[in-house]
C-alpha positions as CSV (number, residue, x, y, z in Angstrom):
1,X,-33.8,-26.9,-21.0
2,X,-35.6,-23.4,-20.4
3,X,-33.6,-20.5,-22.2
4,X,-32.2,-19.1,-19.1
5,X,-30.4,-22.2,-18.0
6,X,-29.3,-22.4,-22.2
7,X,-27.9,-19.2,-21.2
8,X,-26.1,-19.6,-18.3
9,X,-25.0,-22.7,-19.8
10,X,-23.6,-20.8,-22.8
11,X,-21.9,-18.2,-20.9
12,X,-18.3,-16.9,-21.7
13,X,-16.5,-14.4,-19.0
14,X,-15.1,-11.6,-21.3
15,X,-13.2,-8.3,-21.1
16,X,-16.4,-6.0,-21.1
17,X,-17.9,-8.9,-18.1
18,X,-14.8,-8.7,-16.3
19,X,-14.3,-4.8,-16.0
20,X,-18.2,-4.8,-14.6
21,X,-17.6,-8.0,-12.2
22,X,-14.7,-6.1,-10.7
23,X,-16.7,-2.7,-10.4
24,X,-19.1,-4.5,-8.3
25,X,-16.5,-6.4,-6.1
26,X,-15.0,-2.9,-5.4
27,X,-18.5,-1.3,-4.7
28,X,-19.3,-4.0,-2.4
29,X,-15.9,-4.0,-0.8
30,X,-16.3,0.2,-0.5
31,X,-19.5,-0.4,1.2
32,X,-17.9,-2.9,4.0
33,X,-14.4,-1.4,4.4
34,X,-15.4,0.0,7.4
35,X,-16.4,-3.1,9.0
36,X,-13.8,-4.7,7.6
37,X,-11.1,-2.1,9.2
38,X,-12.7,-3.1,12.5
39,X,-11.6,-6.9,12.4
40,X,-8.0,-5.8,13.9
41,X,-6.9,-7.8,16.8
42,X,-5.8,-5.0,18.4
43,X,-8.5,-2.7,19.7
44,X,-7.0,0.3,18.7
45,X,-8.1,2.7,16.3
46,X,-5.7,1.9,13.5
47,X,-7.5,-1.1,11.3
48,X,-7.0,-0.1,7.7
49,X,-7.3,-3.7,6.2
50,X,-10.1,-2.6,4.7
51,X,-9.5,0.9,2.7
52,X,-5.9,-0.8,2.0
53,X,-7.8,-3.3,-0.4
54,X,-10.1,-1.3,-1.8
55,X,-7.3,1.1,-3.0
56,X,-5.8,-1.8,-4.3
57,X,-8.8,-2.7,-6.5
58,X,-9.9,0.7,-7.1
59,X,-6.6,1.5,-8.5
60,X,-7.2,-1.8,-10.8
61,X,-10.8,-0.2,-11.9
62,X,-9.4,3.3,-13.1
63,X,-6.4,1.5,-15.2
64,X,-9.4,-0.5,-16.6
65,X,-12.1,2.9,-16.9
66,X,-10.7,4.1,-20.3
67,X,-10.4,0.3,-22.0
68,X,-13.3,-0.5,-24.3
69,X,-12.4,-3.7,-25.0
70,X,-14.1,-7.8,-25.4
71,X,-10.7,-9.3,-25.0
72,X,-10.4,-11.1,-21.6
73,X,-6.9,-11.2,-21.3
74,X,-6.3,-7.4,-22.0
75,X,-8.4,-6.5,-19.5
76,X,-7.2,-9.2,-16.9
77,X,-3.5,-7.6,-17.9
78,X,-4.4,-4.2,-17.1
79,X,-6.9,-4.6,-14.3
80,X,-3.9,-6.7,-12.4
81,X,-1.4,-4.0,-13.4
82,X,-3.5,-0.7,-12.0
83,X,-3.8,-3.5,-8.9
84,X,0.0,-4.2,-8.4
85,X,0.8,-0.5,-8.3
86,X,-1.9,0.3,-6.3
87,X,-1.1,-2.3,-4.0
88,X,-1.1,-0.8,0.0
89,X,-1.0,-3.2,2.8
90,X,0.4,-6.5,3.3
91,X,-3.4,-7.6,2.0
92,X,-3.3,-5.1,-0.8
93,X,-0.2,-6.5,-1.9
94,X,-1.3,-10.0,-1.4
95,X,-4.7,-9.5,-3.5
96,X,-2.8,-7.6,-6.0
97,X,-0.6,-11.0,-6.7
98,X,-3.7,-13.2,-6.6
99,X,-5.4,-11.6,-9.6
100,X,-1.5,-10.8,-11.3
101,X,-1.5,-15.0,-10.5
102,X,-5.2,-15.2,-12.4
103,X,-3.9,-12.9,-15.7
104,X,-1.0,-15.1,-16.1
105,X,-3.9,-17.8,-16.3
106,X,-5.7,-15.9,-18.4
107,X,-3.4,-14.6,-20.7
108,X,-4.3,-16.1,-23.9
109,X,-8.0,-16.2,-23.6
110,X,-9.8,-13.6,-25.4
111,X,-13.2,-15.6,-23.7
112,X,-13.1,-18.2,-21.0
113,X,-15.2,-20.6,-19.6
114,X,-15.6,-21.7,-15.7
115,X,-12.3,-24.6,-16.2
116,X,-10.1,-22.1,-17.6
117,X,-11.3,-19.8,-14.9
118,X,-10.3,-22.3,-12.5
119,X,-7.5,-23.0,-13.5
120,X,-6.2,-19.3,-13.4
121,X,-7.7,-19.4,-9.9
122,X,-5.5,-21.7,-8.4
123,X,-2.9,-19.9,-10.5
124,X,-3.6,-16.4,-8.1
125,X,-3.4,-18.8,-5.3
126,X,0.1,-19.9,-6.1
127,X,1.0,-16.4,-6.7
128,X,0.0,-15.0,-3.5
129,X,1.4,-17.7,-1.3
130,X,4.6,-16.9,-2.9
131,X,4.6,-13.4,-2.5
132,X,4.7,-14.4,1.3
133,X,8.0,-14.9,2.6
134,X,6.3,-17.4,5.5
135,X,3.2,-17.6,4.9
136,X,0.3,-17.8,7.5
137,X,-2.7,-19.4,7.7
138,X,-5.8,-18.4,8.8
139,X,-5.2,-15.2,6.9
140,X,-7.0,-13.8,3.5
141,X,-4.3,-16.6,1.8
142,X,-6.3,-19.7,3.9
143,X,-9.5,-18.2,2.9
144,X,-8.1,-17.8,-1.0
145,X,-6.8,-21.3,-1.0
146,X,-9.3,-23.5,0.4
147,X,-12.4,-21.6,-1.6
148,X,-10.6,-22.3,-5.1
149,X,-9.6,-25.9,-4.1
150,X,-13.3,-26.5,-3.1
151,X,-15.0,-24.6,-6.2
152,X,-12.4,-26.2,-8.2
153,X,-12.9,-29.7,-7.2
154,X,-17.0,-29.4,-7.7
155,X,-16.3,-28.5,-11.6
156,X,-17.6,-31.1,-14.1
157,X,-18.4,-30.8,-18.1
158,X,-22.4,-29.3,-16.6
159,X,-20.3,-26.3,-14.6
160,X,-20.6,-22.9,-15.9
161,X,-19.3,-19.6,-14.7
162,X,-22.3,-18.4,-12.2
163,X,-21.5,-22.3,-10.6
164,X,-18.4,-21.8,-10.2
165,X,-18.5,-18.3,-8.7
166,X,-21.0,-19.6,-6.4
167,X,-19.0,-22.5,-5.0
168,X,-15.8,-20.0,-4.8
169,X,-18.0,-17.6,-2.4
170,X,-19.9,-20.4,-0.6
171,X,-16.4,-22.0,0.7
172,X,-14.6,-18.8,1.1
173,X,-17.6,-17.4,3.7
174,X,-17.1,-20.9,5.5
175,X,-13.3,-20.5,5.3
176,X,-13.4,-17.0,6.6
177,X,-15.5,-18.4,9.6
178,X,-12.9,-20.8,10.1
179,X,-9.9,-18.3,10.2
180,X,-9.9,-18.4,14.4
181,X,-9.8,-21.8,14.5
182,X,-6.3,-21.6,12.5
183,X,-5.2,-18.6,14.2
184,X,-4.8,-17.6,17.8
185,X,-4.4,-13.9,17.7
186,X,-7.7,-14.2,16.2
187,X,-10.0,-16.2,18.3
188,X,-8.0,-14.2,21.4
189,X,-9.1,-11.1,20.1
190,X,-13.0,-12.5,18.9
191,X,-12.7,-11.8,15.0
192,X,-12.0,-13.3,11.9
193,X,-9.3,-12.4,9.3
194,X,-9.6,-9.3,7.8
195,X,-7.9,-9.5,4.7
196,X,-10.1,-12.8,4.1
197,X,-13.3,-11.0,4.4
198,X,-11.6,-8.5,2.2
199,X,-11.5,-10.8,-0.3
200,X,-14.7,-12.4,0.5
201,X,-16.4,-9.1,0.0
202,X,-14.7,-8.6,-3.7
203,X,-15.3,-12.3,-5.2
204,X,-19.2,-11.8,-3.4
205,X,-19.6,-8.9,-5.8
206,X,-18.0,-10.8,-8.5
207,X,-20.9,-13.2,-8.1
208,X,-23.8,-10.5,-7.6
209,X,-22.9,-9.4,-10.8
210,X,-22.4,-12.3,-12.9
211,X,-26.4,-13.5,-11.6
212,X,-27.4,-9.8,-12.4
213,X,-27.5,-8.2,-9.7
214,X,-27.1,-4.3,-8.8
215,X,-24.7,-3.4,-6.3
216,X,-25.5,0.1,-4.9
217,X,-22.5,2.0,-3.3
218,X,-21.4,5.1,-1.9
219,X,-18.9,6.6,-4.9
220,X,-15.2,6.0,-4.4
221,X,-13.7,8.0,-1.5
222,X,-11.7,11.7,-2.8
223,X,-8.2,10.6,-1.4
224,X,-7.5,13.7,-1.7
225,X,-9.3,17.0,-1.4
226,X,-8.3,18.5,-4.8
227,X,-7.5,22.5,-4.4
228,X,-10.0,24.7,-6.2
229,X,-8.6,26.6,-8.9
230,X,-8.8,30.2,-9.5
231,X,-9.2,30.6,-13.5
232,X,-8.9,34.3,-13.2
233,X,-5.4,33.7,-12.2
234,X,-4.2,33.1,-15.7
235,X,-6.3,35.6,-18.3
236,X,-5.8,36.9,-21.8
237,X,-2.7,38.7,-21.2
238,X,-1.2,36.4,-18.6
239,X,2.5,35.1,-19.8
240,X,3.4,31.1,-19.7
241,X,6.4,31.4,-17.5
242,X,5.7,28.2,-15.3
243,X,4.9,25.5,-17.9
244,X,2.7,22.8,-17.5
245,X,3.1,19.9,-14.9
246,X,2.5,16.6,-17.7
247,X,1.6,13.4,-16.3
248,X,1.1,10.6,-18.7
249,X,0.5,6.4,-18.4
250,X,2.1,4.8,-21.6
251,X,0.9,1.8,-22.9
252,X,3.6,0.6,-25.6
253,X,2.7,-1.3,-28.3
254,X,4.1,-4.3,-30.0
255,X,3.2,-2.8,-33.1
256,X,5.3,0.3,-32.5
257,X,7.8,-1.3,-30.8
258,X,9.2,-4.2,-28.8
259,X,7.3,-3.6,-25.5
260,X,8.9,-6.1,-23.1
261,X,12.6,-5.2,-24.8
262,X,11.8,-1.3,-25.1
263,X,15.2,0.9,-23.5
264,X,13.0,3.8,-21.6
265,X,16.2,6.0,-21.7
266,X,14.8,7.2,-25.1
267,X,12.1,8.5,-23.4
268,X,13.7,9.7,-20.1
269,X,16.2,11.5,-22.2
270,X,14.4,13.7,-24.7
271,X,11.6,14.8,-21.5
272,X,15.5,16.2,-20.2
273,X,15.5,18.0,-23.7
274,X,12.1,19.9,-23.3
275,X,11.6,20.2,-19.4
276,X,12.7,19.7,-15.8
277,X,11.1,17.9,-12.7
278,X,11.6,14.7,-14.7
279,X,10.1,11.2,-13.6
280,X,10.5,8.3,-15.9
281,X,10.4,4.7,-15.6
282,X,9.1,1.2,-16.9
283,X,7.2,-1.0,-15.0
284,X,6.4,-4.3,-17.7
285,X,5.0,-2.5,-20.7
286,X,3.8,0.4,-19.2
287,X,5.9,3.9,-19.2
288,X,5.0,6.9,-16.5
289,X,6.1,10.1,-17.3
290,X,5.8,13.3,-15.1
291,X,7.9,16.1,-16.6
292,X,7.4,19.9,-16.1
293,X,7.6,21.7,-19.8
294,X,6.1,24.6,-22.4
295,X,5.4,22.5,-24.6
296,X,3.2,19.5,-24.0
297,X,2.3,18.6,-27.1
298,X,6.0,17.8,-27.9
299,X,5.7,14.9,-25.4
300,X,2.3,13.7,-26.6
301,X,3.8,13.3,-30.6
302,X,7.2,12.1,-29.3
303,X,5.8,9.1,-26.8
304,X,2.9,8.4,-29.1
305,X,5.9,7.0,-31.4
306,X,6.1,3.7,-29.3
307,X,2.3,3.4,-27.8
308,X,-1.0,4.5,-26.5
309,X,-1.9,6.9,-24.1
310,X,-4.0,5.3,-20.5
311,X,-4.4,8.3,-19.0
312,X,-3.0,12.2,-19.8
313,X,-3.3,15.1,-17.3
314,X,-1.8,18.7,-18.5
315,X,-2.1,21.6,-16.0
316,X,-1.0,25.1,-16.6
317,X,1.4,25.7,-13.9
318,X,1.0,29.5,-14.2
319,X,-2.6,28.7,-12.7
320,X,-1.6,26.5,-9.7
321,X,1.0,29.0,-8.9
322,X,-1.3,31.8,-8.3
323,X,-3.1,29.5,-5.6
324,X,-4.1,30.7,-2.8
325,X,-5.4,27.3,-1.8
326,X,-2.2,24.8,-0.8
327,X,-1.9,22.0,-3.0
328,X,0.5,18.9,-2.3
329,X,3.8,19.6,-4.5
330,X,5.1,18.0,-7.4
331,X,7.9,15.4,-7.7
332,X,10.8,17.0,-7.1
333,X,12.9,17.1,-10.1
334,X,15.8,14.6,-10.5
335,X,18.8,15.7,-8.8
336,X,21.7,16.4,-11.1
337,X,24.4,15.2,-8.8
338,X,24.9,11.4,-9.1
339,X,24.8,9.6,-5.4
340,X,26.3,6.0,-4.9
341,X,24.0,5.6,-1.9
342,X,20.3,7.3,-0.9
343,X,17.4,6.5,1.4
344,X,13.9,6.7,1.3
345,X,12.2,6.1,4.4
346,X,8.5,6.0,5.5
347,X,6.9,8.3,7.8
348,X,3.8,10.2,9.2
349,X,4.1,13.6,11.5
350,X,6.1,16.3,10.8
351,X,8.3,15.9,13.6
352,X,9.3,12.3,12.9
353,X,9.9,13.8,9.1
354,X,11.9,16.4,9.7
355,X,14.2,14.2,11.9
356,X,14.7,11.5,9.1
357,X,15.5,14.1,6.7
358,X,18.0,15.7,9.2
359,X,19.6,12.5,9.6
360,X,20.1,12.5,5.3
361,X,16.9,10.6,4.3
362,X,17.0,11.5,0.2
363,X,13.0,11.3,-0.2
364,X,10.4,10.9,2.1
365,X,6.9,8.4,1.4
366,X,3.9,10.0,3.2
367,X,2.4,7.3,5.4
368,X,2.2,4.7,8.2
369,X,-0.2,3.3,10.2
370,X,-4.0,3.7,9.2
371,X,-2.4,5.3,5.7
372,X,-0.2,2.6,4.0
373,X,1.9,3.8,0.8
374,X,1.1,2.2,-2.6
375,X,4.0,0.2,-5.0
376,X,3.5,3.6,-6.5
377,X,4.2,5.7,-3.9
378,X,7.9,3.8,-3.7
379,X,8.1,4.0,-7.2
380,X,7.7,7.8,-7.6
381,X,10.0,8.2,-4.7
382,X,12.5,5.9,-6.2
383,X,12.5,7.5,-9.5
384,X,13.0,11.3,-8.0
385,X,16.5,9.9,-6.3
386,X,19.7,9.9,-8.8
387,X,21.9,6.4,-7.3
388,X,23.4,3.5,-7.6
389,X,22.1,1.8,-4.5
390,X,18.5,3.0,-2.7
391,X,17.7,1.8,0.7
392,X,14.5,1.7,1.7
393,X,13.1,2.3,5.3
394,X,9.3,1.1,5.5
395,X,9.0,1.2,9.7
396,X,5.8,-0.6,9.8
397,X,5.0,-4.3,9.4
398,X,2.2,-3.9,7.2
399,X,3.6,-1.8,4.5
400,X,6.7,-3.7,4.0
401,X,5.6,-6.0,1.2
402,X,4.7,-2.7,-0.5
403,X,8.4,-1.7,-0.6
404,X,9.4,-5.1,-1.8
405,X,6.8,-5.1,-4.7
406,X,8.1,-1.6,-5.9
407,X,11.8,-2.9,-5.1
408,X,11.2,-5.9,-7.6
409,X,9.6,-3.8,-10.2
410,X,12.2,-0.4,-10.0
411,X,15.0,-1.3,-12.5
412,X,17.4,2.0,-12.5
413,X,19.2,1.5,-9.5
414,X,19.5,-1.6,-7.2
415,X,16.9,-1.3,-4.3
416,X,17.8,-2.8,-0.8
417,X,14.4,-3.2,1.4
418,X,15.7,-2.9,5.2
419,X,13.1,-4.4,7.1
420,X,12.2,-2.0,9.3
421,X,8.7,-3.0,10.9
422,X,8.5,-0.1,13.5
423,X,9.8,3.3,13.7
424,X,12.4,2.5,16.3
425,X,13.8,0.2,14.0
426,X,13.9,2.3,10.9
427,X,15.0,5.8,13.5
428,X,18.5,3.5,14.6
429,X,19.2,2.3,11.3
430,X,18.8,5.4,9.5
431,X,20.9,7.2,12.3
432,X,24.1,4.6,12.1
433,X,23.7,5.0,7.8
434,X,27.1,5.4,6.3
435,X,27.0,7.1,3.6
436,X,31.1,6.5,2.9
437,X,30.7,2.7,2.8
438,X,32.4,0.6,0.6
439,X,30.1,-1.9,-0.6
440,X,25.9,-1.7,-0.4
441,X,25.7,-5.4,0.8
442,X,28.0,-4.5,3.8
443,X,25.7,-1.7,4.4
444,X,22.4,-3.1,4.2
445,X,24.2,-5.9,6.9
446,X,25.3,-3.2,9.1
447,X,21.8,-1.4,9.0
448,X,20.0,-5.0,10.0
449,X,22.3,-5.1,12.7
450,X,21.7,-2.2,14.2
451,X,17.8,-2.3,14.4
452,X,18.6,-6.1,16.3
453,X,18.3,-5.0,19.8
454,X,15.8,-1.8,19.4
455,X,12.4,-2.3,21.1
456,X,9.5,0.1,20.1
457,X,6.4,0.3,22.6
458,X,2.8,2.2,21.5
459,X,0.4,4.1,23.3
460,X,-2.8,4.3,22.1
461,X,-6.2,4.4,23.7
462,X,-8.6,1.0,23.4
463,X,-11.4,1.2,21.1
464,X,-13.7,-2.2,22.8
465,X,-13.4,-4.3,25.2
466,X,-10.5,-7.2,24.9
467,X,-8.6,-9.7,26.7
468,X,-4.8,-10.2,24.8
469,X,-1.8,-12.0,26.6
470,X,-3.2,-12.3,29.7
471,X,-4.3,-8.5,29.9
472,X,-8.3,-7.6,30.6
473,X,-9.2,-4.2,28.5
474,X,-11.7,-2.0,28.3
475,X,-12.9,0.2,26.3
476,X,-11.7,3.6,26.5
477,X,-8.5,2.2,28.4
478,X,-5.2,3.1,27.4
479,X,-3.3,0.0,26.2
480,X,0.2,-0.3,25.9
481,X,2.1,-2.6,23.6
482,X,5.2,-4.1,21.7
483,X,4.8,-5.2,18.5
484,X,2.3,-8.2,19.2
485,X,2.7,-8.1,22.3
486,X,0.0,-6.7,24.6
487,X,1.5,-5.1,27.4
488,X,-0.5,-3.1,29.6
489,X,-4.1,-1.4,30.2
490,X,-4.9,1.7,32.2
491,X,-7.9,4.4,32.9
492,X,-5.0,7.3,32.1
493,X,-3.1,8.0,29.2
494,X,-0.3,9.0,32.3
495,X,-1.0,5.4,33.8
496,X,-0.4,3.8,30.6
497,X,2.6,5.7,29.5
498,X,4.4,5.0,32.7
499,X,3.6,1.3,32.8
500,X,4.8,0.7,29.6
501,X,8.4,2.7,30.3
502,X,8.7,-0.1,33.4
503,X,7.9,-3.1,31.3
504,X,10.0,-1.8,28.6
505,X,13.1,-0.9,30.8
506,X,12.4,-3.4,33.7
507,X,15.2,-6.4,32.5
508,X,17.9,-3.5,32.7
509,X,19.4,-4.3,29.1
510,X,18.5,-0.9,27.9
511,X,20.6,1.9,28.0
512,X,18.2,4.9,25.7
513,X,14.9,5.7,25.7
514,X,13.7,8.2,22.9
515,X,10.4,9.6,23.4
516,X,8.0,10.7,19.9
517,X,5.1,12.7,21.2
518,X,1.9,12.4,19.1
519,X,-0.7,14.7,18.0
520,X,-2.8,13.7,21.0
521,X,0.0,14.2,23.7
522,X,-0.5,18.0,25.8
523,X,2.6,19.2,26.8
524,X,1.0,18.8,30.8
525,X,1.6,14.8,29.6
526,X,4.8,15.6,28.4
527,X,6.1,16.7,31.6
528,X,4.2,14.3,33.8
529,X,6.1,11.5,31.9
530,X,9.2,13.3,32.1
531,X,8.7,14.0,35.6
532,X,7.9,10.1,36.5
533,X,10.9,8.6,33.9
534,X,13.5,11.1,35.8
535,X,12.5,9.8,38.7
536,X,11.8,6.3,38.5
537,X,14.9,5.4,35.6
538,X,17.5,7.8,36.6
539,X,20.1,5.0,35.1
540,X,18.6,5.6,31.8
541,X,19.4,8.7,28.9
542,X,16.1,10.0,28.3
543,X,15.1,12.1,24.8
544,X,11.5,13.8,23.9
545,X,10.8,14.3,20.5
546,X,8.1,16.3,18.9
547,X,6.5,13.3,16.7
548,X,3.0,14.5,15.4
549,X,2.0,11.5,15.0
550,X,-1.7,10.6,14.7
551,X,-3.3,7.9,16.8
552,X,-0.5,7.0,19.1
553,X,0.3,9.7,22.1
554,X,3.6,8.5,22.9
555,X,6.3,6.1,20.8
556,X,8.9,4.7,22.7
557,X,12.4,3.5,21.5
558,X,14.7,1.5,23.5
559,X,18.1,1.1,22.3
C-alpha cells in the first residue's frame, strides 16, 4: 500500500475539513449561479435558484468564519444554523434542512469516517423530504435522494471519505440528467432541475476539496452596497447624542447556563433598561440582539454572563446620522402598544408597499421575485411587531417555505403563514383582514377564503425561445401567464397585455380587474391598456395601480 492510499485510507472528516469543504462548495456554486438561475422553465428573466442557494450556504460559511475549531459536530451545528437562517428560496430552504438533517447525524462526532457520513447523509435526505409538504420529484430532493442511496449502498469496510464523496457526485450528475425524465415542466421547457444542480455544484466542491483541489472564485457578491462614512462627521468636540446601533449573535453556553432551557426575557428586558429600537429573540441556542444604546459595553458584560460572542457590530450613530449618503434604516424599535393581531407581508415596488401598508400591514419584508427573503428577514420582521397572533403574507410561491421556517422557529407570538403564492392572493386577503376578530384560527380561515377565487396573470418579456402548453415563444416575445400556466406570446408588450386581460376575463366569472404597473410600463402603455380594457370589458370594474415593480410590466388581479 503506497503512502497516499494509507492516507486516504486513514482519513477522518473534521471540523477544520468541514469549514474548507463547504468554502469550496460555495465558491463553486458562486461561480455557476448564474447558469444555474437560467435553468427556469419559464423563459423569463426571473431565475434566482441559483443566488437563492448560494445565500443559503454563504450565510452557513460566515456563521462558520470566526470558529477555530477540530470538532466536527460544532461546526456541522453552526454551519447548518448560519444555513437555516439564511435560507431564501424554496431550494434554500430545502438545502438548509438537508445539512440541519446531516448535523443531527453528526452530532456526537468530534471526527467521522465515510459510514457515519453516510449515515447522516441519508439523515439530510429525510430531513428535506419532510420539510416538503408534497414533495416532488425530479427536483433538487430526487437528485439528493438517489445520489446518497447510490453512494450509500457502494460503502464497504475499504470505503473512505474521498470514495464516498465521489460516488455521491457521480450519481447525483446522472440524477440531475434524469430530472426531465421525472418531470414534465422540465423536459417541456428543455432543462434540468435547478435546485438539483444547485446542489450538485455544492457537494462537487465538497469533493474538489477533499482530493486537494483549488477552487478559484469570484469573491462573494456585496448584497448590499454599504454607504461610505464621513469620519469627519463625528470629531473631537462632537457630543454622543444618537448612541450606537449594537448588533450582536449570542452563542450561550452550557457552561454559563442551560442553553436549550435559557428564558431570553432576561436579555430582552435589561437591553429595555439601557436603550430603545430593541430586537431580541432565541432561535435554538443562539440569541440576536439589535438594541440602539450609549453604552455598549453594558450589553457586551451583561450577555457575556450566559455565552460567547459570533459576531459583534457597534456603530456610532452620531456618524451615520450626519450621512449624506442614504443608508437602509434600522429595525424599527418595538412598539409599545400591545396588538392582538398584526401582519407582515412581502413585497417589492414602492407602489405595491405603500398600498399594503395603507391597508394596515404592521411590517413590510423587502422582496419577491428574483430577491427572495431569508428565515431572517421574517425573523427580524417578526420580532419588531408587539402581538399575540402574526400573519404572514409571503405572495410568491417560492418564498413561502421561508416564512414557514421562520414561523416554526419565532416563539413570542403564534405565527399563522397564509399561503399567499402571488400578489393577487396576498392584495385580497390583506384587504378583507379584520382586525376586530374574535379568534386568530377564524381569521386565518377567512383570509384563505378569500384568496380562493383570485386569479393573478404576469407580463413579462421572453428571454429564449420556448414552447409551454401548447404556446410557440420566441425570444424577445412578450409572454403572458398564470401561475404555471403559459398563456400567451406576442411581438408587443400592448399585444400581450391585451391577450392576457381576454384569457383572463373570457369565462365571465370575474367581476374586478386591478391593474399593478411595473417599472417597465410608460404611461403611453398605460393608456393603451386602459383604452383597449374600456372598450373591449366594459362589464368589468377596472383599477390601475402604480406597482414599481421590476421585471413584470403589468400584474393583473381578478377577483
Amino acid at each position: 500500500m503506497d503512502k497516499n492510499t494509507e492516507k486516504d485510507n486513514n482519513l477522518l472528516l473534521d471540523g477544520h475539513l468541514l469549514a474548507q469543504m463547504a468554502q469550496g462548495g460555495a465558491a463553486l456554486l458562486r461561480t455557476n449561479a448564474d447558469e444555474v438561475n437560467k435553468l427556469n422553465v419559464f423563459p423569463v428573466p426571473d431565475g434566482d435558484t441559483g443566488d437563492n442557494m448560494r445565500m443559503t450556504i454563504e450565510s452557513g460559511i460566515a456563521a462558520i468564519e470566526n470558529i477555530d475549531s477540530d470538532d466536527l459536530a460544532e461546526v456541522m451545528k453552526t454551519l447548518s444554523h448560519g444555513m437555516l437562517l439564511g435560507a431564501r428560496g424554496n431550494s434554500g430552504v430545502i438545502l438548509s434542512q438537508f445539512f440541519a438533517g446531516m448535523a443531527k447525524g453528526l452530532a456526537s462526532y468530534e471526527k467521522a469516517n465515510a459510514a457515519v457520513i453516510g449515515e447522516s447523509l441519508q439523515m439530510g435526505v429525510k430531513q428535506a423530504y419532510k420539510s416538503v409538504m408534497t414533495p416532488t420529484e425530479g427536483t433538487i430532493l430526487t437528485v439528493a435522494r438517489e445520489s446518497v442511496e447510490y453512494a450509500v449502498a457502494r460503502l464497504n469496510e475499504k470505503s473512505t471519505i474521498r470514495s464516498l464523496f465521489a460516488d455521491l457526485v457521480k450519481e447525483m450528475y446522472a440524477s440531475l440528467e434524469r430530472t426531465p425524465e421525472l418531470l414534465k415542466q422540465l423536459k417541456e421547457a428543455g432543462v434540468v432541475d435547478s435546485g438539483g444542480a444547485g446542489l450538485l455544484y455544492i457537494m462537487d466542491g465538497f469533493n474538489k476539496v477533499l482530493n486537494g483541489e483549488e477552487i478559484k472564485a469570484e469573491p462573494p457578491k456585496q448584497e448590499e452596497k454599504k454607504a461610505l462614512i464621513d469620519l469627519s462627521s463625528f470629531n473631537a468636540d462632537s457630543e454622543m447624542t444618537y448612541g450606537y446601533c449594537t448588533e450582536l449573535l449570542l452563542q450561550l453556553q452550557n457552561s454559563k447556563v442551560d442553553a436549550e432551557e435559557f428564558d431570553n426575557s432576561v436579555i430582552t428586558d435589561f437591553l429595555c433598561s439601557i436603550g430603545d429600537s430593541v430586537v431580541s429573540f432565541k432561535t435554538g441556542t443562539i440569541v440576536k440582539i439589535h438594541v440602539h444604546t450609549l453604552t455598549p459595553e453594558k450589553v457586551l458584560a451583561f450577555c457575556r454572563q450566559y455565552g460567547e460572542f459570533l459576531t459583534v457590530k457597534i456603530e456610532n450613530m452620531s456618524v451615520q446620522h450626519n450621512e449624506s449618503i442614504e443608508k437602509k434604516e434600522e429595525p424599527a424599535q418595538v412598539p409599545a402598544e400591545h396588538k392582538a393581531y398584526a401582519m407582515v407581508a412581502v413585497a417589492s415596488g414602492e407602489g405595491i408597499k405603500n398600498t399594503f401598508l395603507e391597508f394596515g400591514v404592521d411590517a413590510i419584508v423587502e422582496g419577491g421575485q428574483t430577491q427572495n427573503p431569508s428565515t431572517n428577514d421574517f425573523l427580524d420582521a417578526f420580532a419588531r411587531i408587539n402581538a399575540d397572533h402574526i400573519f404572514v403574507f409571503p405572495n410568491n410561491g417560492n418564498i413561502l417555505m421561508a416564512a414557514n421556517q421562520a414561523a416554526s422557529i419565532y416563539t413570542d407570538a403564534t405565527v399563522h403563514v397564509i399561503e399567499s403564492k402571488t400578489l393577487g392572493d396576498g392584495y385580497v386577503a390583506i384587504s378583507s383582514f379584520d382586525p376586530e376578530a374574535t379568534d386568530a384560527d377564524t381569521l386565518a380561515a377567512n383570509l384563505r377564503e378569500a384568496m380562493a377565487n383570485v386569479t393573478t396573470g404576469l407580463i413579462s418579456p421572453s428571454i429564449r425561445d420556448a414552447e409551454l402548453n401548447g404556446v410557440q415563444i420566441h425570444n424577445g416575445d412578450f409572454i403572458g401567464f398564470v401561475g404555471k400556466q403559459m398563456l400567451v406570446s406576442c411581438p408587443t408588450k400592448a399585444e400581450a397585455a391585451h391577450a392576457l386581460a381576454d384569457k383572463m376575463l373570457e369565462n365571465g366569472e370575474k367581476f374586478m380587474l386591478t391593474v399593478f404597473c411595473g417599472k417597465d410600463a410608460t404611461e403611453e402603455d398605460r393608456k393603451d391598456l386602459e383604452a383597449y380594457l374600456t372598450e373591449q370589458h366594459s362589464d368589468i370594474e377596472i383599477y390601475f395601480s402604480e406597482g414599481g415593480q421590476d421585471v413584470y410590466p403589468f400584474i393583473y388581479v381578478a377577483e
